[in-house]
DRENTI-259854 format. One record per atom (N, C-alpha, C, O): atom name; y, z, x. Coordinates in Angstrom, 2 decimals. Atoms other than C-alpha are relative to their C-alpha. Last residue first. Layout:
REM DRENTI-259854
{torse: CA&c2: Y&c3: Z&c1: X}
...
This chain:
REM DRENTI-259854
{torse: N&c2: 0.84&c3: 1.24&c1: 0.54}
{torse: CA&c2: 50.43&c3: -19.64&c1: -7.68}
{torse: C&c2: -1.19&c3: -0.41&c1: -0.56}
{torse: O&c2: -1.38&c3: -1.60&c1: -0.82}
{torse: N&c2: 0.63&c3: 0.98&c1: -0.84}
{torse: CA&c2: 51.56&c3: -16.10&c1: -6.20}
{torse: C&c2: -0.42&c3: -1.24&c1: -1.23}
{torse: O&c2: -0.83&c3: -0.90&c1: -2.34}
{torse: N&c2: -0.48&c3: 1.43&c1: -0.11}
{torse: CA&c2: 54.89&c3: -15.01&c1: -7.31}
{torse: C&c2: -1.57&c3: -0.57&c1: 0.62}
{torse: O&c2: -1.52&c3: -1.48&c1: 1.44}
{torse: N&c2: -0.76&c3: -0.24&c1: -1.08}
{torse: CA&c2: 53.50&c3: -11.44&c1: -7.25}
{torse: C&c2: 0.61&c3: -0.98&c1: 0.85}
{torse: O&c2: 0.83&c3: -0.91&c1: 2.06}
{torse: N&c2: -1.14&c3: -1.03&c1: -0.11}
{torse: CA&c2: 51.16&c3: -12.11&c1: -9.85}
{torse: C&c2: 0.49&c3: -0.13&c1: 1.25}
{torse: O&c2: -0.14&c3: -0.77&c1: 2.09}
{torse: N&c2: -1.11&c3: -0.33&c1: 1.01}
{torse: CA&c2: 50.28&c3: -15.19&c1: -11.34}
{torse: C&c2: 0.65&c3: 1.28&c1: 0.09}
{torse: O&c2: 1.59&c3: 1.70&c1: -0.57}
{torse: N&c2: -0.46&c3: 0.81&c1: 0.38}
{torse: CA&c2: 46.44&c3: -15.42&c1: -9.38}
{torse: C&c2: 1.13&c3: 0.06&c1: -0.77}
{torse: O&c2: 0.68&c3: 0.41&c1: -1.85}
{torse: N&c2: 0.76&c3: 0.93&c1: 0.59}
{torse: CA&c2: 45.35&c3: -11.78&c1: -8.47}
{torse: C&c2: 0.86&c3: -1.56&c1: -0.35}
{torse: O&c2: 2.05&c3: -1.30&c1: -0.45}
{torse: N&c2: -0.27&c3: 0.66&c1: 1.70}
{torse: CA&c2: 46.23&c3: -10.18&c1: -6.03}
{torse: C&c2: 0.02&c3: -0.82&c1: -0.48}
{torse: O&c2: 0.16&c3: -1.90&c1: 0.09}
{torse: N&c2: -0.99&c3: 1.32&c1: 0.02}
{torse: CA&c2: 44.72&c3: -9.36&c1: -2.73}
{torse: C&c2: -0.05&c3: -0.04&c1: -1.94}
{torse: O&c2: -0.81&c3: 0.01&c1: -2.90}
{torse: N&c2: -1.37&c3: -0.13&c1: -0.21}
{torse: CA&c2: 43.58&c3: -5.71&c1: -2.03}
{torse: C&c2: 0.72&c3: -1.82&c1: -0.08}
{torse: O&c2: 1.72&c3: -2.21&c1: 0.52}
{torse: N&c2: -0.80&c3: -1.27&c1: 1.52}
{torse: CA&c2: 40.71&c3: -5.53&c1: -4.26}
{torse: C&c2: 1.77&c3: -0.15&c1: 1.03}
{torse: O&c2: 2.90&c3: -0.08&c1: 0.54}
{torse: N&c2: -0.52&c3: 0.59&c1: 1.37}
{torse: CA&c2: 39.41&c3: -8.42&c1: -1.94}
{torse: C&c2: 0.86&c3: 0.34&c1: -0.79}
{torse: O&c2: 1.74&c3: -0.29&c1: -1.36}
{torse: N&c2: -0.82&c3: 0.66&c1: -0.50}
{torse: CA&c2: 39.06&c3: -6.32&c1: 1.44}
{torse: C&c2: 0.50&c3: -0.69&c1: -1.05}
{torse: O&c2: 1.72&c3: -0.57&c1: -1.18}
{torse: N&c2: -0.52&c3: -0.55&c1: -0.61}
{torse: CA&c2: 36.95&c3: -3.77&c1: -0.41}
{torse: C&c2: 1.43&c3: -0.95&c1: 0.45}
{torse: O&c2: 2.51&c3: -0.71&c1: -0.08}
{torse: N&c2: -0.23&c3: -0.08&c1: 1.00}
{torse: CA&c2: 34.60&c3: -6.39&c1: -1.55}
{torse: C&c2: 1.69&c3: 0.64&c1: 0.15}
{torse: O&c2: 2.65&c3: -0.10&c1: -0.06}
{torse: N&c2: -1.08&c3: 1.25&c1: 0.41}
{torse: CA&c2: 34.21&c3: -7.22&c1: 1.75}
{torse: C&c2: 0.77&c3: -0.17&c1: -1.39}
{torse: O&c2: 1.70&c3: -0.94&c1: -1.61}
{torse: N&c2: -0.95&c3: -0.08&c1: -0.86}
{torse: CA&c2: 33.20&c3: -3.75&c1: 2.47}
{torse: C&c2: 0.58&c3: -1.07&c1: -0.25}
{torse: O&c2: 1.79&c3: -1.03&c1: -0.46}
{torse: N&c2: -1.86&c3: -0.88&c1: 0.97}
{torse: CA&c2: 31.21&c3: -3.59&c1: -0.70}
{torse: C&c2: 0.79&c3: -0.14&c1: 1.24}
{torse: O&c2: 1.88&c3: -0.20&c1: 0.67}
{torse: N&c2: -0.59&c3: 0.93&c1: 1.14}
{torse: CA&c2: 29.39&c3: -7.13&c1: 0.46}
{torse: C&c2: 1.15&c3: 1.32&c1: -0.56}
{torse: O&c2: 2.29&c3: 1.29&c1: -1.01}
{torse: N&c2: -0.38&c3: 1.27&c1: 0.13}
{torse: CA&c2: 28.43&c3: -5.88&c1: 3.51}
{torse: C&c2: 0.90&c3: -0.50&c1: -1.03}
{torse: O&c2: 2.01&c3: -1.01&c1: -0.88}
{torse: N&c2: -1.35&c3: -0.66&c1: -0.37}
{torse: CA&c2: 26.90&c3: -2.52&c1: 2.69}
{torse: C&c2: 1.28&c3: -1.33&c1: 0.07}
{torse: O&c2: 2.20&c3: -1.38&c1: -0.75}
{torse: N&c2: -0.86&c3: -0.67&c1: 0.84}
{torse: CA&c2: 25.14&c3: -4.49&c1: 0.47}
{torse: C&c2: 0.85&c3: 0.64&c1: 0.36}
{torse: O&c2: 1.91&c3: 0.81&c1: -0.25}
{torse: N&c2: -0.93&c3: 1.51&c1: 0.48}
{torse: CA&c2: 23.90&c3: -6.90&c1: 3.23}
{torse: C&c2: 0.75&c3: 0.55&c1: -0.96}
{torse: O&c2: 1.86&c3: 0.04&c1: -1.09}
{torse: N&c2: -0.98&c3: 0.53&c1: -1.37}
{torse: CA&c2: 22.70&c3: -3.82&c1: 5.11}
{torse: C&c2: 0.90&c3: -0.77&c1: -0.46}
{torse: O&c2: 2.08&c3: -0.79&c1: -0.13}
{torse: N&c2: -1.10&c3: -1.44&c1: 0.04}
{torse: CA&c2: 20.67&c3: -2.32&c1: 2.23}
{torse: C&c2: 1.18&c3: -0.61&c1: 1.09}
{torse: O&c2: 2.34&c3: -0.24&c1: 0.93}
{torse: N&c2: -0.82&c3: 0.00&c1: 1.43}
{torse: CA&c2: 19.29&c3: -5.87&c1: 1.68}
{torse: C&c2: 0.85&c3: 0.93&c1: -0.20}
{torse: O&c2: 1.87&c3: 0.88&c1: -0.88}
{torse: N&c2: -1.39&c3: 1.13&c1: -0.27}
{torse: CA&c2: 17.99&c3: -6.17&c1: 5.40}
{torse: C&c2: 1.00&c3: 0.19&c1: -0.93}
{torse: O&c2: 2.19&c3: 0.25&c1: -0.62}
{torse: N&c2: 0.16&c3: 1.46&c1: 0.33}
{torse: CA&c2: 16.58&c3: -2.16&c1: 5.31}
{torse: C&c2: 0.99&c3: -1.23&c1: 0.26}
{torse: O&c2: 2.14&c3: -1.14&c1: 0.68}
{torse: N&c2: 1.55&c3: 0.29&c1: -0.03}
{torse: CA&c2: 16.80&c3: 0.91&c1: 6.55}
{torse: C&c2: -0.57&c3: -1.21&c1: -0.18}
{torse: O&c2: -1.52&c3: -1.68&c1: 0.45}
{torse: N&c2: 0.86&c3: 0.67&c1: 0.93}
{torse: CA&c2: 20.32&c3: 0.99&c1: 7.20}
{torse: C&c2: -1.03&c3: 0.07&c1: 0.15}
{torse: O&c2: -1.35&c3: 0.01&c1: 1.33}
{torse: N&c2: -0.35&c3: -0.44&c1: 1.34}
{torse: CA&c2: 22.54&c3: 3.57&c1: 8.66}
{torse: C&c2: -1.05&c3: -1.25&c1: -0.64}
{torse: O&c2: -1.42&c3: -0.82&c1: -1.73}
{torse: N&c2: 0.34&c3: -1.35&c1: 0.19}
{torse: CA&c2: 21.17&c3: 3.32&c1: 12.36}
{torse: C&c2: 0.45&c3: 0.17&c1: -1.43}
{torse: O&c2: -0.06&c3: 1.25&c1: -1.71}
{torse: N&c2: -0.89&c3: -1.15&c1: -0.86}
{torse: CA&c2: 20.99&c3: -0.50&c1: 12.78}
{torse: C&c2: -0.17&c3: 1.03&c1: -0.64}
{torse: O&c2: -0.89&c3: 0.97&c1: -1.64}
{torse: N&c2: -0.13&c3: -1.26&c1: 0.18}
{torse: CA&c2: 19.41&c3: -3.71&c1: 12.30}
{torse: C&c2: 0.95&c3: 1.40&c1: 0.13}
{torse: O&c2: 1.92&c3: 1.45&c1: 0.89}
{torse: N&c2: 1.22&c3: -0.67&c1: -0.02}
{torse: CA&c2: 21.18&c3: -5.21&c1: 10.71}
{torse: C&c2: -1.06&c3: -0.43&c1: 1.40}
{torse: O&c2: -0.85&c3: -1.51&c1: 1.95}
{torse: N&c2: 0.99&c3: -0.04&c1: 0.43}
{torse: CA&c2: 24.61&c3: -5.71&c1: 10.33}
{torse: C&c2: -1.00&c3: 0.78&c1: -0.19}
{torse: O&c2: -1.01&c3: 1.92&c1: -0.66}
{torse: N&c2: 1.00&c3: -0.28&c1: -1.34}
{torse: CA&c2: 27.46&c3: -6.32&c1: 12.34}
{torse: C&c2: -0.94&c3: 0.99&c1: -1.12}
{torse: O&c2: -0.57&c3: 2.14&c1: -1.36}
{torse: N&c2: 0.58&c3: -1.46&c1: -0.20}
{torse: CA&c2: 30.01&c3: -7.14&c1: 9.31}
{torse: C&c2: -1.30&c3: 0.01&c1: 0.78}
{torse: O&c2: -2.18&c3: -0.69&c1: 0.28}
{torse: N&c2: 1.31&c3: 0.51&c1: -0.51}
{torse: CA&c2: 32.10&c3: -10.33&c1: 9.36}
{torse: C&c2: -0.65&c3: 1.47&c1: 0.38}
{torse: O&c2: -0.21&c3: 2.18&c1: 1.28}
{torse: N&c2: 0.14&c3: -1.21&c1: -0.83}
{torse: CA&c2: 34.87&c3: -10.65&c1: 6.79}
{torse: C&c2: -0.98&c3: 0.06&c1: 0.25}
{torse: O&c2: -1.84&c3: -0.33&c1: -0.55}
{torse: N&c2: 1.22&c3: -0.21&c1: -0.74}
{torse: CA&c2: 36.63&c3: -13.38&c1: 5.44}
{torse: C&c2: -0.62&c3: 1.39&c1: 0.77}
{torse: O&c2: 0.04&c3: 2.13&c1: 1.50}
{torse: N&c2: -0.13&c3: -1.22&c1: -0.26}
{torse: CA&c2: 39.61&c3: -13.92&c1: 2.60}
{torse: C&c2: -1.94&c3: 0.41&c1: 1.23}
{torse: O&c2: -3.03&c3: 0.68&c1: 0.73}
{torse: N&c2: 1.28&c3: -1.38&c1: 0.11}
{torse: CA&c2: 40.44&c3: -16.93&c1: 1.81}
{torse: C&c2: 0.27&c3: 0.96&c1: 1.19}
{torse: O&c2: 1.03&c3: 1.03&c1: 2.15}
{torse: N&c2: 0.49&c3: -1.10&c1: -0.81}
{torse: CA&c2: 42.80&c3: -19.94&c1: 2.01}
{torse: C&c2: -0.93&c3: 0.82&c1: -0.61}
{torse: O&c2: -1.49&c3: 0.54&c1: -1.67}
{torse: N&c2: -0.43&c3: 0.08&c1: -1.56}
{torse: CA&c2: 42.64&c3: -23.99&c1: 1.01}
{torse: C&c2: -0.56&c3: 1.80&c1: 0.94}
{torse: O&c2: -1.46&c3: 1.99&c1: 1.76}
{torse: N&c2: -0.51&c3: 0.01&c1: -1.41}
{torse: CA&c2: 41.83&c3: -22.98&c1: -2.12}
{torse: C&c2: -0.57&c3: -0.18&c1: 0.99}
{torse: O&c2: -1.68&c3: 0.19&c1: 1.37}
{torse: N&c2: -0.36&c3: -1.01&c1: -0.66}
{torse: CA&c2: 38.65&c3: -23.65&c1: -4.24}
{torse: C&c2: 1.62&c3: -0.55&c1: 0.92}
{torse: O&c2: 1.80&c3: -1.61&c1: 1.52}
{torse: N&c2: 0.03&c3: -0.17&c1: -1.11}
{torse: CA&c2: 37.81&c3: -27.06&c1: -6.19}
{torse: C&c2: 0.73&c3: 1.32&c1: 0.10}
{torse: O&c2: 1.56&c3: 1.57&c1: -0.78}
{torse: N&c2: 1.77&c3: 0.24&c1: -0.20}
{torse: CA&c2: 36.93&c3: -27.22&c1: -10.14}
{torse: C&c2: -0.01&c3: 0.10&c1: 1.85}
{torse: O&c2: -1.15&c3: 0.31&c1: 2.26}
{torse: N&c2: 0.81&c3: 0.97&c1: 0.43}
{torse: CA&c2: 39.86&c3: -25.42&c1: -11.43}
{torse: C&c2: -0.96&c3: -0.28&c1: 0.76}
{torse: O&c2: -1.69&c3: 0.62&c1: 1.17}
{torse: N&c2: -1.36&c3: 0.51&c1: 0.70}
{torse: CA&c2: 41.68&c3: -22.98&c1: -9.04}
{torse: C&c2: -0.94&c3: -1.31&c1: -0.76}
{torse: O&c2: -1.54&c3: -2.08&c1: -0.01}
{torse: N&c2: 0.38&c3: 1.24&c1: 0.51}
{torse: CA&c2: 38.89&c3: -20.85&c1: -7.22}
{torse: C&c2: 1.49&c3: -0.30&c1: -1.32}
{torse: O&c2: 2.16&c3: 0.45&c1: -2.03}
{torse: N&c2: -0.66&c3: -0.73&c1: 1.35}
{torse: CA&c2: 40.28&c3: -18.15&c1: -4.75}
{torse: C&c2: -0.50&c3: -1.62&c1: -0.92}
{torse: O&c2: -0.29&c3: -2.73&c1: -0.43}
{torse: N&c2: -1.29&c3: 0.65&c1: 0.77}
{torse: CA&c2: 38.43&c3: -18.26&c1: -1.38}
{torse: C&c2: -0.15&c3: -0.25&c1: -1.59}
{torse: O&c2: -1.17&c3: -0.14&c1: -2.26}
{torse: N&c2: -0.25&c3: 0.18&c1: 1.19}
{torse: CA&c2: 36.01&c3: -15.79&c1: -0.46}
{torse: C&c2: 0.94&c3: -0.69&c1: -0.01}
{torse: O&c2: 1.96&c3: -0.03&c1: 0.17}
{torse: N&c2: -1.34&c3: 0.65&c1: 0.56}
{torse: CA&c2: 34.06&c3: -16.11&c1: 2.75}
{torse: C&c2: -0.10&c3: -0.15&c1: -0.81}
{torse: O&c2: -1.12&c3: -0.68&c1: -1.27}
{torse: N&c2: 0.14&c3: 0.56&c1: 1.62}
{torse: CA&c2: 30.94&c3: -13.53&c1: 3.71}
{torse: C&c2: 1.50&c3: -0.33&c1: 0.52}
{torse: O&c2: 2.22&c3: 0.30&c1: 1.30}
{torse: N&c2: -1.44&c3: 0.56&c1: -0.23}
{torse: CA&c2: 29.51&c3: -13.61&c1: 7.32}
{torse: C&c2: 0.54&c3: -0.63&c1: -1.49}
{torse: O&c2: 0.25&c3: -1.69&c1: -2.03}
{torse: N&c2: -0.66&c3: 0.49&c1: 1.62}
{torse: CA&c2: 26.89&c3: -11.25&c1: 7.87}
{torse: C&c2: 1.26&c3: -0.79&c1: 0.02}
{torse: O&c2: 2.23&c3: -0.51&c1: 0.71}
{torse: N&c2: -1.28&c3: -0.57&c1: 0.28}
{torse: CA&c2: 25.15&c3: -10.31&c1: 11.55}
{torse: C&c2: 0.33&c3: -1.08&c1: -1.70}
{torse: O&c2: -0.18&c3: -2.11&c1: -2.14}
{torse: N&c2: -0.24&c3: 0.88&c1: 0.61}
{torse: CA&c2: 21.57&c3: -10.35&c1: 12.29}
{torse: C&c2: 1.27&c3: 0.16&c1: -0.95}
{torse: O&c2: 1.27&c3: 0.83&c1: -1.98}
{torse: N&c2: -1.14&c3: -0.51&c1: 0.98}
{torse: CA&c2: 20.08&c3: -8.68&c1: 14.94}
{torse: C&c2: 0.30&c3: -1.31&c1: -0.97}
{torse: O&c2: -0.16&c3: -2.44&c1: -0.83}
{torse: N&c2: -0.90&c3: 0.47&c1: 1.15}
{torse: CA&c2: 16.74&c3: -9.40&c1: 16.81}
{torse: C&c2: 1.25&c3: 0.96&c1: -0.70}
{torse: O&c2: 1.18&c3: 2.16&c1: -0.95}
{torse: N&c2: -0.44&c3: -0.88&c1: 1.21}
{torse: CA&c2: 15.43&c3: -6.79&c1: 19.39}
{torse: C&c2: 1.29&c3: -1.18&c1: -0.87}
{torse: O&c2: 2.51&c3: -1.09&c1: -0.90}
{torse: N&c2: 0.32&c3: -1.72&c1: 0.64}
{torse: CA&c2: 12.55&c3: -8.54&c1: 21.32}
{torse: C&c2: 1.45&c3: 0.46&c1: -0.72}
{torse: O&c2: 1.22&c3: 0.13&c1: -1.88}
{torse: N&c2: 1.40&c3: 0.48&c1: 0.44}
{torse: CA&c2: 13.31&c3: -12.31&c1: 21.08}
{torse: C&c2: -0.33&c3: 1.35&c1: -0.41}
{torse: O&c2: -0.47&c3: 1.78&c1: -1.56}
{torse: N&c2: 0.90&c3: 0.88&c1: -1.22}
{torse: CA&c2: 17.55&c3: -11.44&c1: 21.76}
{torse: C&c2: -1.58&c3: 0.11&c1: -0.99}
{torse: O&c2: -1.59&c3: 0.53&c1: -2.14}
{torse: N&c2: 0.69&c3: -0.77&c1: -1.08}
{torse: CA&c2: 20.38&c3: -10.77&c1: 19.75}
{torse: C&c2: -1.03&c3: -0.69&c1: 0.85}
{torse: O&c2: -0.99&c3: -1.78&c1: 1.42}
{torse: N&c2: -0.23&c3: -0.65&c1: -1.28}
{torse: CA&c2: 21.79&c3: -12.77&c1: 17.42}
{torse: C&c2: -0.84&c3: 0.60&c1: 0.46}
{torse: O&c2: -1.96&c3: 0.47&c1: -0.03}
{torse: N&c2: 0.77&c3: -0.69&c1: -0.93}
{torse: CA&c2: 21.20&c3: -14.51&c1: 14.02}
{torse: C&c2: 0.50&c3: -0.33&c1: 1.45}
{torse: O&c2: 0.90&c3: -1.40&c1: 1.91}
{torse: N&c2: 0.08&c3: 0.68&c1: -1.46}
{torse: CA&c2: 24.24&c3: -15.22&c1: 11.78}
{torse: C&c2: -1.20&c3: 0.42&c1: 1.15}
{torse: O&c2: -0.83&c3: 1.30&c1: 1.93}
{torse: N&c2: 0.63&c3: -0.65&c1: -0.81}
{torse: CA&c2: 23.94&c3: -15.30&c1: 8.19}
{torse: C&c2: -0.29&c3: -0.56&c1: 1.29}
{torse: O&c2: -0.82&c3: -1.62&c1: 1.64}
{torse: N&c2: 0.96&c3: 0.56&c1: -1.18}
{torse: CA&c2: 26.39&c3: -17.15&c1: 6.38}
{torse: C&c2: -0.71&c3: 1.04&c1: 1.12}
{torse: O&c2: -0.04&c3: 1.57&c1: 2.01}
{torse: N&c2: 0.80&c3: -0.81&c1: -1.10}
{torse: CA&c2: 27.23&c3: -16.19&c1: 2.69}
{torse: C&c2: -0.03&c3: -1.22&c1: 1.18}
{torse: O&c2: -0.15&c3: -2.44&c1: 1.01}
{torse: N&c2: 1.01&c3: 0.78&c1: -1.05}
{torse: CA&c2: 29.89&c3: -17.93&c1: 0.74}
{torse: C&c2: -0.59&c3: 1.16&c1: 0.98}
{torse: O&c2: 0.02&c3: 2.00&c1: 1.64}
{torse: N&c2: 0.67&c3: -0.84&c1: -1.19}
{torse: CA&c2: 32.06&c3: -16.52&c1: -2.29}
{torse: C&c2: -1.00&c3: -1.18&c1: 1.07}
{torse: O&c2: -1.38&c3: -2.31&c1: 0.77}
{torse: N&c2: 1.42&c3: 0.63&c1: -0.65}
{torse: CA&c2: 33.96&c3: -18.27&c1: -4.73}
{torse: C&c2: -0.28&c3: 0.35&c1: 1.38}
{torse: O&c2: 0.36&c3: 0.08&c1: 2.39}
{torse: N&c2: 0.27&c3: 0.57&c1: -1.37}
{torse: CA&c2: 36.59&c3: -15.89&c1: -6.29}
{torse: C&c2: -1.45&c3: -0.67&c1: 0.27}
{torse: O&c2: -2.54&c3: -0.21&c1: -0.07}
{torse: N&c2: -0.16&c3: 1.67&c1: -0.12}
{torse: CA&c2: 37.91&c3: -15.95&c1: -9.37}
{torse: C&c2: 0.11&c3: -0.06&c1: 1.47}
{torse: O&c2: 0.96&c3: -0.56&c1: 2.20}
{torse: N&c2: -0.85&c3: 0.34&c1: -0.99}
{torse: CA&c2: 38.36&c3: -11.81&c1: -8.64}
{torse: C&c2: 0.34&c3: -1.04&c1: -0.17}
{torse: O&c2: 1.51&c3: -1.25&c1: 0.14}
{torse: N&c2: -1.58&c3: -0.93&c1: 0.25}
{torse: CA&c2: 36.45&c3: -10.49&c1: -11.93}
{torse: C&c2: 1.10&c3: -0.18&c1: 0.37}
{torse: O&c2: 2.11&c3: 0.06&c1: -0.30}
{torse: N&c2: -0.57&c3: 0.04&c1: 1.42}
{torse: CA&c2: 33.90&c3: -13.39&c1: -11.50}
{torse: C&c2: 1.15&c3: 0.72&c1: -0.28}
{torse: O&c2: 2.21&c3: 0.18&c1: -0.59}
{torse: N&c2: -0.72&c3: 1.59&c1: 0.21}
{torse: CA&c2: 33.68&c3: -13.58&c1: -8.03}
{torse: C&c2: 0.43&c3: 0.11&c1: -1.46}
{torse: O&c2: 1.60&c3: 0.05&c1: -1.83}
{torse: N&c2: -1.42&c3: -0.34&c1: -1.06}
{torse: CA&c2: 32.83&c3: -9.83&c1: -7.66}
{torse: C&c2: 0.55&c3: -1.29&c1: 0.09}
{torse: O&c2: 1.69&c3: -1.32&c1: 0.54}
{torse: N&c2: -1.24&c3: -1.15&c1: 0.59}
{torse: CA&c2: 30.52&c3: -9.73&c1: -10.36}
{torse: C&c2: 1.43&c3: 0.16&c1: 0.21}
{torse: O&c2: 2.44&c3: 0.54&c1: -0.37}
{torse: N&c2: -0.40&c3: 0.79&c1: 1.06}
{torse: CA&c2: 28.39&c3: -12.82&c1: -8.67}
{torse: C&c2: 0.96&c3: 0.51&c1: -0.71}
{torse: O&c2: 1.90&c3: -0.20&c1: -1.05}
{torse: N&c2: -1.12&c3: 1.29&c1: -0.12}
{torse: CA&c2: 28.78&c3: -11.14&c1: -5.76}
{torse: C&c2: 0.22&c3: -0.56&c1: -0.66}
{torse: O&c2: 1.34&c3: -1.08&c1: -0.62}
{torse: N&c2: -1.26&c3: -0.17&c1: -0.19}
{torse: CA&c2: 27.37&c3: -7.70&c1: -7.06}
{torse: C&c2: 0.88&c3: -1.25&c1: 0.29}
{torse: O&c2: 1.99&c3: -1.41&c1: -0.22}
{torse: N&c2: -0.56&c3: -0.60&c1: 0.91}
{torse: CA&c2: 24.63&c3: -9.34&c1: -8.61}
{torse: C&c2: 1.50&c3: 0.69&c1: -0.03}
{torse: O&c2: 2.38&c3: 0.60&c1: -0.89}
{torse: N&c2: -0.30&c3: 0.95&c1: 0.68}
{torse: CA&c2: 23.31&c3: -11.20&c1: -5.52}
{torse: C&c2: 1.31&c3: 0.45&c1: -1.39}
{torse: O&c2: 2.46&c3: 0.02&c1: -1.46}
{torse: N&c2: -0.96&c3: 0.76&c1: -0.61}
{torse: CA&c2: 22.88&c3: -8.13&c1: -3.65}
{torse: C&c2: 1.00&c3: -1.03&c1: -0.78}
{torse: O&c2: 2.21&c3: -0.89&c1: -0.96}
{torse: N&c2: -1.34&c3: 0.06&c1: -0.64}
{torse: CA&c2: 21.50&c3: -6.41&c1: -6.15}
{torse: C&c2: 1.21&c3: -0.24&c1: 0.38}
{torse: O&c2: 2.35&c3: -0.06&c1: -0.06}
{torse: N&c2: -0.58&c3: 0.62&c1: 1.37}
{torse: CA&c2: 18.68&c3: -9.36&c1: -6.80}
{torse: C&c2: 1.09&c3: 1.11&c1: 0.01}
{torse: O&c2: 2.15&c3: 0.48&c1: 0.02}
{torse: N&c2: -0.69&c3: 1.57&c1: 0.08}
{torse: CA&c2: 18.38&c3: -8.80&c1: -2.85}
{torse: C&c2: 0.81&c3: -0.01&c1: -1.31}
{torse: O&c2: 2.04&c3: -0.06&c1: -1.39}
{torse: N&c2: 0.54&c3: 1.27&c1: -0.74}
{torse: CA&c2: 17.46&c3: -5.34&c1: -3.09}
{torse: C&c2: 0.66&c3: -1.17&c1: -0.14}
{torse: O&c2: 1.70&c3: -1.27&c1: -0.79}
{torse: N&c2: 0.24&c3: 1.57&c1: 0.26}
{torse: CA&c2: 19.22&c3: -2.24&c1: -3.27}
{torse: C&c2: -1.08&c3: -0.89&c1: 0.81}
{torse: O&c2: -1.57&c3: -0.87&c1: 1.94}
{torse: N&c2: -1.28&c3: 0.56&c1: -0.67}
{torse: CA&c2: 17.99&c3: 1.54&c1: -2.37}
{torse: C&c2: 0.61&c3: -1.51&c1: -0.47}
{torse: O&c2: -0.42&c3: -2.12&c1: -0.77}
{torse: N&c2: -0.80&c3: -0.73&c1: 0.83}
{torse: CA&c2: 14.97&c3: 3.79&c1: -2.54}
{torse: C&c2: 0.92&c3: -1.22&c1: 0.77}
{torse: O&c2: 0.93&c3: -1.60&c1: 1.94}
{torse: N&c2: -1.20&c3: -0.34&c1: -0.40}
{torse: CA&c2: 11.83&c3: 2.42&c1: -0.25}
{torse: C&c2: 0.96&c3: -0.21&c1: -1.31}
{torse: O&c2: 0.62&c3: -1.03&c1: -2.16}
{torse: N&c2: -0.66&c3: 0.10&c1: 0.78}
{torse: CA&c2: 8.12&c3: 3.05&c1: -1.10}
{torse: C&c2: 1.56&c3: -0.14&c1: 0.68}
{torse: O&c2: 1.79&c3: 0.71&c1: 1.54}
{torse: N&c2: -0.47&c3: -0.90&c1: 0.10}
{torse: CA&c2: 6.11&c3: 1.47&c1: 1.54}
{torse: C&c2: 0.76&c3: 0.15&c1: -1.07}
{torse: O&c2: 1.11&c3: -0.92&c1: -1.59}
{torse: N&c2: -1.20&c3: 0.35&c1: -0.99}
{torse: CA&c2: 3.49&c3: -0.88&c1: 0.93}
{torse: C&c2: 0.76&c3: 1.66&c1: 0.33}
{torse: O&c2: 0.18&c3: 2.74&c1: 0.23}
{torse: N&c2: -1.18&c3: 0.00&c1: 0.82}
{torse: CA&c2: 0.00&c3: 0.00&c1: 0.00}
{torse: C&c2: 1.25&c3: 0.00&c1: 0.87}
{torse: O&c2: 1.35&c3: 0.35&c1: 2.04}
């Protein structure tokens, strides 16, 4: 039997971004970056949000690259990628929204 582990998984993952685009009108992009070496793999996160305006996205966005997994607070990939996504999330809440603050 596997192990039991406590915590998000992927579907999660997914869930919050979809949440977090929707509320924000933001279109999100994952890119996962592998690093490190043969023996101790890493694998760093690389989410971009730009602001969707009808059927194409801005020009700018909002990026942020979080050092990952493995490492000492995560147990898992999915726990890692969640931290991830609230930190970028995080960075979002502070841009406003479309029509305010003279923005376009």
């Amino acid at each position: 039997m596997g192990k039991l582990v406590v915590g998000p998984d992927m579907r999660d993952c997914i869930s919050y971004i979809l949440e977090m685009d929707k509320q924000g009108g933001w279109f999100t992009t994952i890119l996962l970056l592998p690093g490190g070496s043969r023996t101790a793999p890493r694998v760093t996160f690389n989410l971009l949000s730009v602001k969707q305006q009808g059927e194409l996205p801005e020009a700018a966005g909002i990026m942020t690259v979080y050092d990952g997994f493995p490492s000492r607070e995560h147990s898992t990939f999915s726990g890692a990628f969640y931290r991830a996504i609230i930190e970028h999330d995080k960075r979002l809440s502070g841009v406003p929204l479309l029509g305010q603050d003279g923005m376009q």
